[in-house]
N, C-alpha and C positions, 0 to 999 in steps of 0.2 A: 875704897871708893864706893858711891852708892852710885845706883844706876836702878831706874825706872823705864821697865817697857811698858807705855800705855794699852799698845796694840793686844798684846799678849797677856795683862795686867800681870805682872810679874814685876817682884823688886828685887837685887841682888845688892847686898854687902859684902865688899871683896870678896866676888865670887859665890858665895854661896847665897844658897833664894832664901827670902823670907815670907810664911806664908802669912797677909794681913786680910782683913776684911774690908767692904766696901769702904768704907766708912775711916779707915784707920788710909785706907791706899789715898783716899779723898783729901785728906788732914796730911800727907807725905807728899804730894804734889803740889798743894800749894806751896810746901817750902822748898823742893827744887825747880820752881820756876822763881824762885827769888831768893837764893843762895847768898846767906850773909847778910841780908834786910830783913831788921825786922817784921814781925809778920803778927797783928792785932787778934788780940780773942775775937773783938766783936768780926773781924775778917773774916778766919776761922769758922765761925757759927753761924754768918750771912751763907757761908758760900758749901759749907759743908751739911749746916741744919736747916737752913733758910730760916732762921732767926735771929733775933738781934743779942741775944744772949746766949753765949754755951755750956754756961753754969760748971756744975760735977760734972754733966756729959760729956765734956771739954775735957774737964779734968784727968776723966779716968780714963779717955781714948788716949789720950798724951801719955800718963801714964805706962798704959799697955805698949803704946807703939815704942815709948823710948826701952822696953823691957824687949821686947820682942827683934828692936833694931839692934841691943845693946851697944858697949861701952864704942864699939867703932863708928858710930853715930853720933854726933854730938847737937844736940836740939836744947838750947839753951832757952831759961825762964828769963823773962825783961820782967820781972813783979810789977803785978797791977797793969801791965800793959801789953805783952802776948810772948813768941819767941822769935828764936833766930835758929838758923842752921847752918850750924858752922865745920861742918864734914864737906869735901867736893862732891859734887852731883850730877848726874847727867842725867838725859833722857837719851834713852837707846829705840831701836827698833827690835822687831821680832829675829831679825837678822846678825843682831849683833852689830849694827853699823849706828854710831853716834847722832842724834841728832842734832843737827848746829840749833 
């Protein structure tokens, strides 16, 4: 399971943390607030570069993050039109207690 404490910026895949950067935490949140729905580069690059394009920079944070989340993540490619996150996800607290 992947779990996001925003509070505490920490991300945990079953259990154990994964240390990301702003930027990589920024591009992981947008797809556990929308677990299973696609999710558009140009989204992506609005909301994480405030641009309307996220080119290579896109590319290689995706990349990094699926390397760094590895294989118990699953961040699938939609070609030509963005990804999906197909692992469960939650958002936590700094407490350990789930957020609904």
């Amino acid at each position: 399971m992947l779990i996001m404490d925003i509070e505490a910026h920490r991300v945990l895949v079953d259990g154990d943390e994964v240390d990301l950067s702003l930027k990589e935490f920024r591009v992981l949140k947008i797809f556990i607030e929308r677990p299973g729905k696609l999710v558009s580069r140009r989204d992506i690059a609005v909301r994480v570069w405030d641009r309307e394009d996220g080119g290579k920079t896109l590319d290689v944070h995706m990349s990094t993050l699926r390397r760094k989340l590895g294989d118990r993540v699953a961040i699938r490619t939609i070609r030509r039109v963005g990804y999906r996150l197909d692992t469960p996800a939650a958002f936590a607290r700094s407490d350990g207690s789930e957020v609904a």
